[in-house]
KEZA-758250 format. One record per residue (C-alpha): z, y, x. Coordinates in steps of 0.02 Angstrom, whole numbers, plus 50000, padded with zeros to 5 digits. Each point is the difference from the previous one (the first is absolute). Layout:
N
ZYX;...
***
This chain:
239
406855109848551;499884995050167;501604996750113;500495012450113;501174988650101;501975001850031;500565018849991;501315005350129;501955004849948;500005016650003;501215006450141;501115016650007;500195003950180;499665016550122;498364993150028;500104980850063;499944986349914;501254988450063;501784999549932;501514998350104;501544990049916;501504992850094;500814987749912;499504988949849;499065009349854;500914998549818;499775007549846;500404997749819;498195002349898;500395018249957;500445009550151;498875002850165;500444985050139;501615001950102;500184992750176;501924989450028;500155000750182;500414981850080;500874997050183;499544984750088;500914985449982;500845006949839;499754990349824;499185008549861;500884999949832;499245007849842;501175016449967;500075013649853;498505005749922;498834989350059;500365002550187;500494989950119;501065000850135;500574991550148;501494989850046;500635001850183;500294982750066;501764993450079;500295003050203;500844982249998;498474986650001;500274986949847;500855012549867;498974994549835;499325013049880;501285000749837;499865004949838;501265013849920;499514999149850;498755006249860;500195016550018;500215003050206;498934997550140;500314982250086;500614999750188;500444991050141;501624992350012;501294985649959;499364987649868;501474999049884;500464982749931;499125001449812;498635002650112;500014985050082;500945009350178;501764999850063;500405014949954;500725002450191;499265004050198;501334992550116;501054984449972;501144992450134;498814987050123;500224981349952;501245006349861;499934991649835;499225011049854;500775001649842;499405006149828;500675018949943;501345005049893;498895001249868;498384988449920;498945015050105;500895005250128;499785000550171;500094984650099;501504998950123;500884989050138;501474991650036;500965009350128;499694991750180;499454984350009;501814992050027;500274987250183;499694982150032;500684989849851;500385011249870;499474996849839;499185014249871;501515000549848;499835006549848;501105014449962;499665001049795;499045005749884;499475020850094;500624997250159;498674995150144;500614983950072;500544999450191;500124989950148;501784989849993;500614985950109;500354983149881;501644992949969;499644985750115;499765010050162;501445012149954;501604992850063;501795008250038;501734994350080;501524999349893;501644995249998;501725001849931;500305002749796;498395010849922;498814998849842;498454994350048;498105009249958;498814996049888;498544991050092;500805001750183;500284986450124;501464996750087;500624992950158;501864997950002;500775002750153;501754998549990;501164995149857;499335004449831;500285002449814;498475004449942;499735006049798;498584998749916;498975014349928;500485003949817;498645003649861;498564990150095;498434995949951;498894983349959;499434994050162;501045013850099;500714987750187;501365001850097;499744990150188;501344997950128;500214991550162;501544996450101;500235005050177;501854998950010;501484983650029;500565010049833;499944995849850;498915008549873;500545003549797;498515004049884;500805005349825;499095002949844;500415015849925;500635002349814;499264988349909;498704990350107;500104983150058;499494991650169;498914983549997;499924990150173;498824983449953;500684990749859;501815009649998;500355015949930;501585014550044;500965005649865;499645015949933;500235014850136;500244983950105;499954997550188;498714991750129;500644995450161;499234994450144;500764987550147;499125001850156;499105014850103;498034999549964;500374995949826;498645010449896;499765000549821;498685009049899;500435003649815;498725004849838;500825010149853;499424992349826;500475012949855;500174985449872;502014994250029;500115012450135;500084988650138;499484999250175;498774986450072;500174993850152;498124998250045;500114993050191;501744998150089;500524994450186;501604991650026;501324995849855;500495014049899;501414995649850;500125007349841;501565002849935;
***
């Protein structure tokens, strides 16, 4: 039998031979070809039945391309965290991030980005920590009979009886200097003792200072419940 050579497809048309298709042919083995229309610039995903469609692309240069899933179309827009994103399109310039309330949640910041000094403290265990000025910047002027703060420096300036805090913790200080001819009381509250070098107040005992500039800087230590004097100006006496 001798070979007749390739045979053309044959072609339904009005009379030409050419076919006109716009778009990307498809078809599923059983049913004639179908044409999916594309736009330019848009990404082609395969759709239902065999087809495929087009995804438009993002106005805003740099969005990535995300899955939603097995059963949806992907598209463009915020890479969550389990996908390796932030989960978020803005965050405060030059403020710090922080993970989200949750393992996968989106990323967040701490609010502002605090002033000169400040130090980032933790708030706990589901609160974002925030900018806070540290116990050694943070001084206020006192006087007179009052119960002192927890972690709050002092400078006496007139005549004082000063109480200590009650209830505080390991390693909680209490820092005062002098800036009065006064003279300054420090009492320990119920319970607590005062320790100035090798001598030691009785309990809810006193601390008293002799001069102005005197300055003394005490440590709590839970175990006897006794203040430490950790650095001291002047002579202070324990009584």
């Amino acid at each position: 039998m001798a070979y007749e050579g390739p045979h053309p497809l044959p072609v339904k048309s009005g009379g030409s031979g050419n076919i006109s298709i716009t778009g990307v042919l498809t078809g599923n083995g059983t049913t004639p070809f179908t044409a999916s229309p594309i736009s330019q610039y848009n990404a082609l995903v395969g759709n239902a039945s065999n087809l495929i469609t087009s995804v438009a692309p993002s106005a805003t240069s740099g969005i990535p391309f995300i899955s939603q899933g097995a059963a949806t179309n992907p598209a463009f827009g915020t890479a969550v965290v389990a996908g390796g994103g932030t989960g978020n399109t803005t965050f405060t310039a030059y403020s710090v991030i922080c993970a989200g309330t949750t393992a996968t949640g989106a990323f967040q910041n701490v609010s502002g980005v605090g002033t000169a000094g400040q130090v980032l403290t933790s708030n706990g265990a589901g609160t974002l920590p925030t900018w806070q000025t540290t116990n050694d910047q943070s001084w206020t002027d006192n006087s007179g009979t009052f119960l002192a703060t927890l972690d709050v420096n002092y400078f006496l300036t007139a005549a004082s009886t000063v109480t200590l805090p009650a209830s505080p913790a390991q390693g909680d200080h209490f820092r005062a200097i002098v800036d009065t001819t006064g003279s300054c009381v420090i009492t320990g509250n119920t319970g607590q003792t005062i320790r100035y070098g090798s001598s030691t107040s009785s309990v809810a005992g006193t601390l008293t200072n002799s001069a102005r500039g005197d300055a003394v800087w005490l440590i709590y230590r839970s175990t006897g419940s006794v203040w430490i004097m950790e650095n001291g100006v002047g002579a202070w006496t324990p009584a």
